[in-house]
C-alpha positions in Angstrom: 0.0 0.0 0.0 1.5 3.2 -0.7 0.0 6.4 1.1 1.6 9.6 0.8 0.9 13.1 2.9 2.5 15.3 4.9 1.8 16.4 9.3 -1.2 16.7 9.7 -2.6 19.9 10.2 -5.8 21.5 9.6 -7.4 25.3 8.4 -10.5 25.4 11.2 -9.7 22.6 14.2 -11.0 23.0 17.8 -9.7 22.2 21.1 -11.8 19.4 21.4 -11.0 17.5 17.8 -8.2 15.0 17.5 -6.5 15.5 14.4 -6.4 13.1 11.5 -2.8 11.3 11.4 -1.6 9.2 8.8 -1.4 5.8 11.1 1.5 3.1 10.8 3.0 0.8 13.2 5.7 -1.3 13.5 5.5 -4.5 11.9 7.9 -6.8 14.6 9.0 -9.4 11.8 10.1 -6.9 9.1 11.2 -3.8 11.1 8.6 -1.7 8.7 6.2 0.7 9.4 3.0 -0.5 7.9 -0.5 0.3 8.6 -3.2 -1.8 10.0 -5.8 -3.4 8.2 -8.9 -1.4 8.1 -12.8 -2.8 8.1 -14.0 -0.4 5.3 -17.6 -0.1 7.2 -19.3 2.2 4.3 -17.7 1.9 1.5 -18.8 4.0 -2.1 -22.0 4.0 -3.3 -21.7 5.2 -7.3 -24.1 5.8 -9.5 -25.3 3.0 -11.5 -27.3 2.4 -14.9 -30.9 0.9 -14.4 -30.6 1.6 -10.8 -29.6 5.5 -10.1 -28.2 7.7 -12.0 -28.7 10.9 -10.0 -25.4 11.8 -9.8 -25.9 14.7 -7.9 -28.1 12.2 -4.4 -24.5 10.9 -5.1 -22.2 13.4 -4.7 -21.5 17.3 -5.1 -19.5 18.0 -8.2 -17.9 21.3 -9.4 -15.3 21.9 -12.2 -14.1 19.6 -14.2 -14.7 16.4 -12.9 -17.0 13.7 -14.2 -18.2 10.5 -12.5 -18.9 6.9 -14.5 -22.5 5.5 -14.7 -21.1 2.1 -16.2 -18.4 1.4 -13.5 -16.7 2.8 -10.4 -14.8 6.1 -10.2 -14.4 9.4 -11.0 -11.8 11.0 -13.3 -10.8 14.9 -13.0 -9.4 17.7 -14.7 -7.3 20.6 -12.4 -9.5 22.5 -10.0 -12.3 19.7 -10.0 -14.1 18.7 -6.7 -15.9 15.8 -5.7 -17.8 16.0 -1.9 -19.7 13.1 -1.0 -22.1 15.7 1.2 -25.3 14.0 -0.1 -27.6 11.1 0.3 -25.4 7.9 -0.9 -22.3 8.6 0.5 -22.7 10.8 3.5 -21.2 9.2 6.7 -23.7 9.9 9.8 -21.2 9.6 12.7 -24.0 10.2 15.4 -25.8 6.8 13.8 -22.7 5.2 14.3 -21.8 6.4 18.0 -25.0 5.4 18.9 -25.2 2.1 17.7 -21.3 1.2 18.1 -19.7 3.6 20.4 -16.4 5.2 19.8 -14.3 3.5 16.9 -11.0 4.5 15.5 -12.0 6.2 12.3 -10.2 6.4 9.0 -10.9 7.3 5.3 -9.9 5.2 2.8 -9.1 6.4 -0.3 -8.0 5.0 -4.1 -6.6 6.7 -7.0 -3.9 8.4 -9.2 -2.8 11.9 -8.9 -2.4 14.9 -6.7 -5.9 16.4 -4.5 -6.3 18.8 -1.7 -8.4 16.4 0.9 -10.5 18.5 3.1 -12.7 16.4 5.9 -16.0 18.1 7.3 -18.1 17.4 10.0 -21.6 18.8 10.3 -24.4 19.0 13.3 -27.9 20.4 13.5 -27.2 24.3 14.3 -23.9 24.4 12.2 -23.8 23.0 9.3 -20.8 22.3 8.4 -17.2 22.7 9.9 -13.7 22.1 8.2 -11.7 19.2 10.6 -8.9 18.7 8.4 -7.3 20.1 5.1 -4.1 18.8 3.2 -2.8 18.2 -0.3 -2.1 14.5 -0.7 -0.8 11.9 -3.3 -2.9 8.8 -4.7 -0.5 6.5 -5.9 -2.6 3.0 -4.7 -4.4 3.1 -1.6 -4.5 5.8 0.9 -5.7 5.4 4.6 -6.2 8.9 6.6 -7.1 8.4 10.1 -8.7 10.7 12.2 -10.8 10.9 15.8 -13.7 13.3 16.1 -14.4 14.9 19.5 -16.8 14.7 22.1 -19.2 17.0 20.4 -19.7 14.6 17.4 -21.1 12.0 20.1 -24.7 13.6 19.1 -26.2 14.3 15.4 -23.5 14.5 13.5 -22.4 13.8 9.8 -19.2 13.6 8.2 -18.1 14.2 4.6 -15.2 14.7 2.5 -14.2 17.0 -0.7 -11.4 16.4 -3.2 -10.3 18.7 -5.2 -8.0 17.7 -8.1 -4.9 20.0 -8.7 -3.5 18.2 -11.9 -5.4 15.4 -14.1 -6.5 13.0 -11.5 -8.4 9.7 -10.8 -10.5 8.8 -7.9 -11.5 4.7 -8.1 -12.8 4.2 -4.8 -12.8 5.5 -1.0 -14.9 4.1 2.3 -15.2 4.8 5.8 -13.1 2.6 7.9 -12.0 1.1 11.5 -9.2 -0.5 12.8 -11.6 -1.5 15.4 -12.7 -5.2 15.6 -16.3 -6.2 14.8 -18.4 -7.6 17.8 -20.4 -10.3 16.2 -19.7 -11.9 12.5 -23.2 -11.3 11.1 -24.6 -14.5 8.9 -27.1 -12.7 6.7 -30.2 -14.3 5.4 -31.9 -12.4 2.4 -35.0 -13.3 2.0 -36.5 -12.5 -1.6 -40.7 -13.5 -2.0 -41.7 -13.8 -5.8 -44.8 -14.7 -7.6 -44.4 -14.7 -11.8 -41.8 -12.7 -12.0 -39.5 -15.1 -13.5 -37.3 -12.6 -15.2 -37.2 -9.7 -12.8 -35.9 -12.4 -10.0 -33.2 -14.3 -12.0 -31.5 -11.1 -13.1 -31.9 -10.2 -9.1 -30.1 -13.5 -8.5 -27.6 -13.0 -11.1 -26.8 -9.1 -9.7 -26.6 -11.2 -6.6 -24.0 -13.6 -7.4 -21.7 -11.1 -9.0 -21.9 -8.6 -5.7 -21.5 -12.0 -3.4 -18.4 -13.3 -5.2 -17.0 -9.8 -5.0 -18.3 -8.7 -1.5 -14.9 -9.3 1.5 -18.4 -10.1 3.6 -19.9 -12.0 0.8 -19.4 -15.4 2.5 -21.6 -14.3 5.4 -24.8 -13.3 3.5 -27.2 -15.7 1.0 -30.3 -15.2 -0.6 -33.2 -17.4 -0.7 -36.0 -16.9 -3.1 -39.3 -18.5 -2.2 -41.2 -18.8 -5.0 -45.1 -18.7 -5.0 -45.3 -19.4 -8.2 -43.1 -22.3 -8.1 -42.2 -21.2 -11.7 -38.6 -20.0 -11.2 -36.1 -21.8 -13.3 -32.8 -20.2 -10.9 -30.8 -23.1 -10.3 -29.2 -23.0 -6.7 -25.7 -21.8 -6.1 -23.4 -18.8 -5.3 -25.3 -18.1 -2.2 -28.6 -18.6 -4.0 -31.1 -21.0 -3.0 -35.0 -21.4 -4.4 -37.8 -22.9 -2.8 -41.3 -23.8 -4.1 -43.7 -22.6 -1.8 -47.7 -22.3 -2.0 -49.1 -18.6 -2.8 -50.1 -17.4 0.8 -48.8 -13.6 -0.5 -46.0 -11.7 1.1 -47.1 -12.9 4.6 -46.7 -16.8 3.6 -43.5 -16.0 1.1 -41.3 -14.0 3.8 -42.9 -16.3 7.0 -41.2 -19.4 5.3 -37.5 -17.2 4.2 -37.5 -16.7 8.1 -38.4 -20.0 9.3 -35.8 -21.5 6.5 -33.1 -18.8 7.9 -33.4 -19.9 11.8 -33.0 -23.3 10.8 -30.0 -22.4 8.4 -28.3 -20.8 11.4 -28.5 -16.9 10.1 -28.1 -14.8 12.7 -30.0 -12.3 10.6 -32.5 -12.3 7.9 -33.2 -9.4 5.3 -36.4 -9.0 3.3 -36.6 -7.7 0.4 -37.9 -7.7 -3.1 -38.0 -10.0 -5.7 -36.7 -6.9 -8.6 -34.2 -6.0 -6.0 -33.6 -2.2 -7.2 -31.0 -1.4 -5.4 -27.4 -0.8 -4.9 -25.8 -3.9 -3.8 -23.5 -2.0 -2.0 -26.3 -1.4 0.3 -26.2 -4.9 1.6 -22.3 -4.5 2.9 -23.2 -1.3 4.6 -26.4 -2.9 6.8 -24.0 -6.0 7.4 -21.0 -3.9 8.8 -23.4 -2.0 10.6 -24.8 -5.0 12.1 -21.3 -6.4 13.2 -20.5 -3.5 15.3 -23.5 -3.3 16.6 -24.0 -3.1 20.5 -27.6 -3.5 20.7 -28.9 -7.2 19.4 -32.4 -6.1 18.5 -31.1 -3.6 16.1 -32.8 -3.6 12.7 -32.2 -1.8 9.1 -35.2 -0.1 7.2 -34.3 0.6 3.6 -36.2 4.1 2.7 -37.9 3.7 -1.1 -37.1 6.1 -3.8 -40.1 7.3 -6.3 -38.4 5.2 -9.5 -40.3 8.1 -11.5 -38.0 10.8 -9.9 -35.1 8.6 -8.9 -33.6 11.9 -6.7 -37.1 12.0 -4.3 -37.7 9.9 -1.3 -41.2 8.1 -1.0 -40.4 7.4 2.7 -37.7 6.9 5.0 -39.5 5.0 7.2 -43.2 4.9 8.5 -45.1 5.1 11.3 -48.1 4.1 12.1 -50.5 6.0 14.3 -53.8 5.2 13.5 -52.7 5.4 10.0 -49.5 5.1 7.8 -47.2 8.0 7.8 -44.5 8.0 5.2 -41.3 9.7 6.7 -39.5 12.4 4.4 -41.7 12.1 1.8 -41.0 14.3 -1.0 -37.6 15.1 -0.1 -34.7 16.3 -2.7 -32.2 13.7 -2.3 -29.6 16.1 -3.8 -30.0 18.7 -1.6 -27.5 19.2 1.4 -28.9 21.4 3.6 -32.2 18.6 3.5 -30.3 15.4 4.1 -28.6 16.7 6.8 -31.9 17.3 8.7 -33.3 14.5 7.6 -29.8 12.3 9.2 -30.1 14.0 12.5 -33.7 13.9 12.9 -33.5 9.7 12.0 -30.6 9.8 14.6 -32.6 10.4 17.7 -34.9 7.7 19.4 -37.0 6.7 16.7 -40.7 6.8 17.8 -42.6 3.1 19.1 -45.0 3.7 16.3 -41.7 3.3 13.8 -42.0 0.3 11.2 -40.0 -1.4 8.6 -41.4 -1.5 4.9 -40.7 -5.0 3.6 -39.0 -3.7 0.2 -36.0 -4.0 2.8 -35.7 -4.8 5.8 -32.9 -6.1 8.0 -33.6 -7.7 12.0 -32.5 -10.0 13.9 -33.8 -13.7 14.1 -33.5 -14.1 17.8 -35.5 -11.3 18.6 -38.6 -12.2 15.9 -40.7 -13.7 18.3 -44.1 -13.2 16.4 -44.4 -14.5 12.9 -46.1 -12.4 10.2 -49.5 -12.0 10.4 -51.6 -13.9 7.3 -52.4 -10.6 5.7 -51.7 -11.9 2.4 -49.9 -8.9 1.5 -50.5 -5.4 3.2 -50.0 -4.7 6.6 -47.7 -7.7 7.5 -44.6 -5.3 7.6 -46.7 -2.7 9.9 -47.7 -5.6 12.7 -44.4 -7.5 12.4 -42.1 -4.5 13.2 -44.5 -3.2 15.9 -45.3 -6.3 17.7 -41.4 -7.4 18.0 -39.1 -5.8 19.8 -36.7 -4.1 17.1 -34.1 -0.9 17.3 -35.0 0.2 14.0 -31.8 2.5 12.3 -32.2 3.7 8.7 -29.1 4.3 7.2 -27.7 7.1 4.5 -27.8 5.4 1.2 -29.7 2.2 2.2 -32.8 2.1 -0.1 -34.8 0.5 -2.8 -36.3 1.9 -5.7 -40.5 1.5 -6.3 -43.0 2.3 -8.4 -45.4 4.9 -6.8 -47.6 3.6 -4.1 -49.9 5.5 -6.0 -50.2 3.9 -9.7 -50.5 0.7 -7.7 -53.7 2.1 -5.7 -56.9 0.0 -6.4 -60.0 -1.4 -4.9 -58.0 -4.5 -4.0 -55.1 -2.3 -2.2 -57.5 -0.2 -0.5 -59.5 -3.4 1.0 -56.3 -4.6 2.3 -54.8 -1.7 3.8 -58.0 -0.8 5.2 -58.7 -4.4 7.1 -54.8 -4.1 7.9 -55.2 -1.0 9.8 -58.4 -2.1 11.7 -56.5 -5.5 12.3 -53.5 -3.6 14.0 -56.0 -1.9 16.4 -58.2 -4.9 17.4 -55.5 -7.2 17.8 -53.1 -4.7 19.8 -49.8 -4.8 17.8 -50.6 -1.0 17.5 -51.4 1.2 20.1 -54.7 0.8 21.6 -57.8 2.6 20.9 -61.3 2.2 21.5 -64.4 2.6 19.1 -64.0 6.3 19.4 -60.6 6.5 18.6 -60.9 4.9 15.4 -63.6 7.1 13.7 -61.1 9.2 12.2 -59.9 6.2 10.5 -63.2 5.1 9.0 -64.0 9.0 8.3 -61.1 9.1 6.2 -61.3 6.2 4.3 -65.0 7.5 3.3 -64.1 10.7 2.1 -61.0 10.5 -0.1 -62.6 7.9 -2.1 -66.5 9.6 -2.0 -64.8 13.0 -3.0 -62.9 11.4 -6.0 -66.2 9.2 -6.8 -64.3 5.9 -6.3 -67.5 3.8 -5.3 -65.7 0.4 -6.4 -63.0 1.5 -3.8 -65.8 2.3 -1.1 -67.4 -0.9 -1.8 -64.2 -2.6 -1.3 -63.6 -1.0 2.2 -67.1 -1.9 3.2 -66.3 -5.9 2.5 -62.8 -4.8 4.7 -65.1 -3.5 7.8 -67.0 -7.1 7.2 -64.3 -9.0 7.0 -62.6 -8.0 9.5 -65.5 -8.2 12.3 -65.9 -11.8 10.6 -62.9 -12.0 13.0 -59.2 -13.5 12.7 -60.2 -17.1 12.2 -61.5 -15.4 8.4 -57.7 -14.5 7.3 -56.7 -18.3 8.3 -59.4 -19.3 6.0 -58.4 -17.2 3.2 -55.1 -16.6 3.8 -54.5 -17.6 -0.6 -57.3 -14.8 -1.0 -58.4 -16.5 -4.0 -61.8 -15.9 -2.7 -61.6 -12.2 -2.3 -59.2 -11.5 -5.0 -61.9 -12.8 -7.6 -64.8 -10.9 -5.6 -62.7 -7.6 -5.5 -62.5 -8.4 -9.3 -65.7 -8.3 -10.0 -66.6 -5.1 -8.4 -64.5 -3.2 -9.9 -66.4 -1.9 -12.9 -65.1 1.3 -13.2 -61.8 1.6 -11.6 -60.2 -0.5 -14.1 -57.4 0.9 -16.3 -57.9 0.8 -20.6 -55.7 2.2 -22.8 -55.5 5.4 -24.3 -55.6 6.0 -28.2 -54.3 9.8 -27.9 -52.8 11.6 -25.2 -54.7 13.2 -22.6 -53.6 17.1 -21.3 -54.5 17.5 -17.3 -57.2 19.5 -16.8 -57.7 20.9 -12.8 -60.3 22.6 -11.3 -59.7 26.0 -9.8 -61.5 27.5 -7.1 -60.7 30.1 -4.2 -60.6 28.9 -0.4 -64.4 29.1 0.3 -65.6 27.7 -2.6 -63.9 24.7 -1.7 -65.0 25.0 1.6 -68.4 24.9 0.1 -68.1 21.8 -2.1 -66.1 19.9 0.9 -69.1 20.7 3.0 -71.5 18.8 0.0 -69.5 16.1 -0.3 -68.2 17.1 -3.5 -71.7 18.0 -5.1 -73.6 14.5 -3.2 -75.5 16.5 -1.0 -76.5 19.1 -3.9 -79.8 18.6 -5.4 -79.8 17.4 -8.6 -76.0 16.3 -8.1 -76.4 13.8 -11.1 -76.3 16.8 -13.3 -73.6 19.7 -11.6 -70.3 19.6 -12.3 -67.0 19.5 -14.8 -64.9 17.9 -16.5 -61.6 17.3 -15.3 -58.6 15.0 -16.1 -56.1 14.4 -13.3 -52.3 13.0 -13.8 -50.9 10.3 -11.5 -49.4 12.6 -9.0 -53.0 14.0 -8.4 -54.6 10.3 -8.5 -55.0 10.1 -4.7 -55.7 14.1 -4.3 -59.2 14.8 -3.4 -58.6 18.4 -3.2 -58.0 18.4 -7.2 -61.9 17.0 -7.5 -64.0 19.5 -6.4 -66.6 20.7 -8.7 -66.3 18.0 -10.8 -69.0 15.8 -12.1 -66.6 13.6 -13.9 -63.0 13.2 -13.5 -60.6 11.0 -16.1 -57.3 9.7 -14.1 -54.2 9.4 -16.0 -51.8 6.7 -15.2 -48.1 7.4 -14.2 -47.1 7.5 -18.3 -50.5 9.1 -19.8 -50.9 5.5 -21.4 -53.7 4.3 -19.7 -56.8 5.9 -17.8 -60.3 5.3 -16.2 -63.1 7.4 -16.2 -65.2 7.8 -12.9 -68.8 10.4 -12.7 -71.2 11.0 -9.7 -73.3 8.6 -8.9 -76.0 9.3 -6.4 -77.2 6.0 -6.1 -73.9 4.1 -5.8 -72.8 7.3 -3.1 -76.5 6.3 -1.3 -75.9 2.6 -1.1 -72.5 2.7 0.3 -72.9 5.4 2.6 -76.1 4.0 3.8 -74.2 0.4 4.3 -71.0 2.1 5.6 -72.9 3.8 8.4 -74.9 0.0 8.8 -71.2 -1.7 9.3 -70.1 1.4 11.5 -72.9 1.1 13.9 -72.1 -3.4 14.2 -68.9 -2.8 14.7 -69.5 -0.4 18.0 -71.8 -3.2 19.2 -68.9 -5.9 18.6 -65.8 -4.0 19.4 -65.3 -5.4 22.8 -65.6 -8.8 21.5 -63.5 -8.1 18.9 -60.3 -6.9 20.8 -60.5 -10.1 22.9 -61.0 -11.8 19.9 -58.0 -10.4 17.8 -56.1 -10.5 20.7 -56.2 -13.9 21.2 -56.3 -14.6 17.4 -53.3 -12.6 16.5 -50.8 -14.7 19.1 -52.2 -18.1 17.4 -52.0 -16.7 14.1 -48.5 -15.5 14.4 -47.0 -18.7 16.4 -44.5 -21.3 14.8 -46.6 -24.0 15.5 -49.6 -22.2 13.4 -47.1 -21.6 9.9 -45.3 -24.9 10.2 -49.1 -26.3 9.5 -50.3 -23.4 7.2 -47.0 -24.2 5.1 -47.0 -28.1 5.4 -43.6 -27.8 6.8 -44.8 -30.7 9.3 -45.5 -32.7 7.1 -42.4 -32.3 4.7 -40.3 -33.3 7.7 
């Protein structure tokens, strides 16, 4: 390894920093100075074709310098400067206190050519703060060490600049310790798949390239349990498939973490089956997990809107009566914004704090409840509350999705809607009585009576049904064959068709009180004659789930995410007086049944969620 720099000294240092020092020791059976090996606990996230290539979530560039999106590394002209001061690459040092306590701390650098290398550390009420400034030489590897102070024990993030002063070449860099790992972490990705034969064996394949790679690649392996049972991946490299019967998500990820306790992992990861994201990713959570002092620490993976691949969809959830995306919106290339988000995720996260299953890392041990046989929706929400988990989302750990909302339907409005009842009843959420669940129901009636959705409001009247039908109904249709082909057939309406021309959005515009006005009338329901009042409007994707957009509207085209696609929905009194009519019918059963219920669900969800109840629902009992 050849390093090169000069004393350390530095342009804005504090009484309370330890300096970075180039480290070497003496090596007693060759009489050199050498340095120690390093554990390079974050290493380089680059942008990548197919997956992300928002340069700028990646890093800060000014001058000339340019940064590959086919392979690693970044080549510069003189006076060009790379910071790694945004999402992917940001180092938060307060995560890292807090979850491993002090380490030795070095930054690991690989390259050609000759760079000023300035380090920064940042908190909540300033911003950002030089540590350490010198001109080194890449010639190889390059290892600068460095101890922060006491006041980085808190929110704090770390980054670092390069700026070029001749034609230069950057191929790689991490975040390191000299500091030995506490626990060897055997990591158990679990990927669920249904008919997604080629989106899962180019998941596998990405797999095995990163695994055979990876200096941790021996300690993870990925499992696909297919639902289908029509993957053709043949095991090895880490990968293993197993048939499985289509009990959903629930069924798919509940038999990956049965199969990764009896494998021996020590942790299992689920995740899914298109696997959109940076593999690197994967060697992050697992050094994370090494050094972790906590066992019951867990990794949420935020998900990235794959239309805007620089905007977070969440960073986390919680749940409080409903589900609360975290961050939503937010510019991943924008500094000033991922730091708050960093030390905001730092503190104690809140007990209503879950773990989407697009990825999520935990540990085995401390999994005492199974998933819940949702089918899919709401298995993620009860499985993170009910166990006890540290949940820690990490800079640059995320997945990329399609919107949440092209995917919205009367089938995924039925199952979140059962879901969320389901987490009250059964007490995996926090506790609330009949009363404290009207703002639920309320909600779910108006954003889908406002927007005319009646095959959605029909579908979350068969939820309320369902769901007082009691837990011992989701073990009987835990395939949801049933429901999936009566949910089919209700929806007359909803249901994309294809679009000959393209359609131009068309909103209606009114001031404050006039929306007032129409919110009060239920979007024109109440009106007299409210068959016959109203526009025309056309509303894009991002507008799909907006009720706010709808007013005065008697009929309302909805675009899908690529104006290819759309469904036409108009006022109907009689479908609005039906459902109402049997909404308030279901509202007024369930006050009578609610205490019945909750001892019910209660009971129900510990059976449902017990070993002894999957190893039958999966047959595992009988295969041995």
């Amino acid at each position: 390894m050849t390093q090169s720099a000069p004393d350390t000294t530095t342009s804005a240092a504090s009484d309370t920093t330890t300096l970075p020092t180039n480290r070497k020791v003496l090596d007693m059976e060759t009489g050199e100075l050498t340095s120690p090996a390093g554990h390079p606990v974050q290493g380089a996230i680059w942008p990548q074709a197919g997956i992300s290539t928002e340069v700028a979530a990646h890093f800060e560039l000014s001058g000339p310098v340019g940064v590959s999106l086919t392979e690693r590394g970044a080549d510069f002209g003189p006076g060009g400067t790379l910071s790694t001061s945004t999402y992917y690459n940001l180092f938060n040092l307060g995560k890292w206190r807090k979850n491993s306590g002090e380490l030795p701390l070095e930054l690991q650098l690989s390259g050609r050519g000759r760079f000023v290398l300035s380090i920064h550390i940042a908190g909540p009420h300033k911003y950002s703060r030089q540590v350490f400034s010198e001109t080194i030489t890449l010639d190889g590897d390059f290892r600068q060490a460095f101890v922060p102070g006491d006041e980085a024990l808190a929110r704090t993030v770390l980054y670092f600049e390069l700026t070029a002063l001749e034609h230069a070449r950057l191929d790689d860099f991490a975040w390191g310790t000299t500091a030995a790992p506490r626990r060897t972490p055997e990591l158990m990705l679990s990927v669920t798949t249904f008919r997604r034969e080629a989106e899962v064996e180019v998941t596998a394949e990405r797999f095995r390239r990163y695994r055979a790679a990876s200096e941790v690649g021996e300690h993870i392996r990925m499992l696909i349990v297919d639902n289908g049972q029509t993957v053709t991946v043949e095991d090895g490299g880490g990968v293993t498939v197993i048939p499985n019967e289509n009990l959903g998500g629930a069924g798919g990820f509940t038999r990956g973490l049965l199969a990764a306790r009896e494998s021996g992992a020590t942790h299992c990861l689920f995740m899914d089956d298109d696997a959109s994201i940076q593999m690197e990713a994967l060697t992050r959570v697992w050094w994370f997990l090494a050094y972790a002092i906590d066992s019951r620490t867990a990794v949420a993976g935020g998900m990235i809107n794959a239309a805007q691949r620089w905007q977070v969809w969440e960073n986390g959830a919680e749940f409080d009566l409903v589900c609360k995306p975290q961050y939503a919106g937010l510019d991943l290339r924008k500094r000033k914004r991922v730091f708050r988000m960093e030390f905001e995720t730092t503190a104690d996260p809140s007990p209503d704090l879950y773990g989407g299953w697009w990825f999520f890392a935990f540990p085995v041990e401390h999994a005492e409840h199974l998933p819940f046989p949702f089918f899919v929706r709401g298995d993620d929400v009860s499985f993170s509350l009910v166990n006890d988990f540290t949940i820690v989302r990490l800079p640059g750990v995320s997945s990329i999705q399609e919107s949440f909302t092209d995917k919205a339907s009367p089938l995924t409005w039925y199952l979140d809607f059962r879901s969320h009842l389901a987490h009250h009843l059964s007490g995996s959420a926090r506790e609330r009585d009949w009363r404290g669940i009207q703002s639920l129901i309320r909600s779910f009636y108006l954003r889908n009576v406002l927007r005319f959705h009646y095959d959605t409001l029909s579908a979350v009247n068969l939820a309320l049904e369902d769901v007082m039908r009691g837990p011992e109904f989701f073990d009987e249709n835990a395939d949801m064959a049933q429901r999936r082909a009566d949910l089919k057939a209700l929806t007359t309406t909803e249901a994309w068709h294809p679009l000959d021309r393209p359609a131009r959005q068309r909103l209606g515009r009114f001031p404050r009180p006039l929306r007032a006005l129409w919110l009060a009338t239920l979007n024109g329901h109440l009106l007299p004659l409210g068959d016959r009042r109203g526009t025309r409007l056309t509303l894009t994707a991002p507008y799909r789930d907006d009720y706010r957009k709808t007013y005065g509207a008697a009929e309302i085209t909805y675009l899908n995410a690529d104006g290819t696609a759309a469904y036409v929905v108009r006022r109907d009194m009689r479908r609005f007086r039906e459902e109402t009519v049997r909404l308030v019918k279901n509202n007024l059963r369930l006050l009578r049944l609610y205490p019945k219920l909750q001892k019910q669900w209660r009971e129900g969800y510990r059976d449902l969620t017990s070993d002894q109840y999957w190893n039958t629902k999966l047959r595992l009992d009988d295969a041995a």
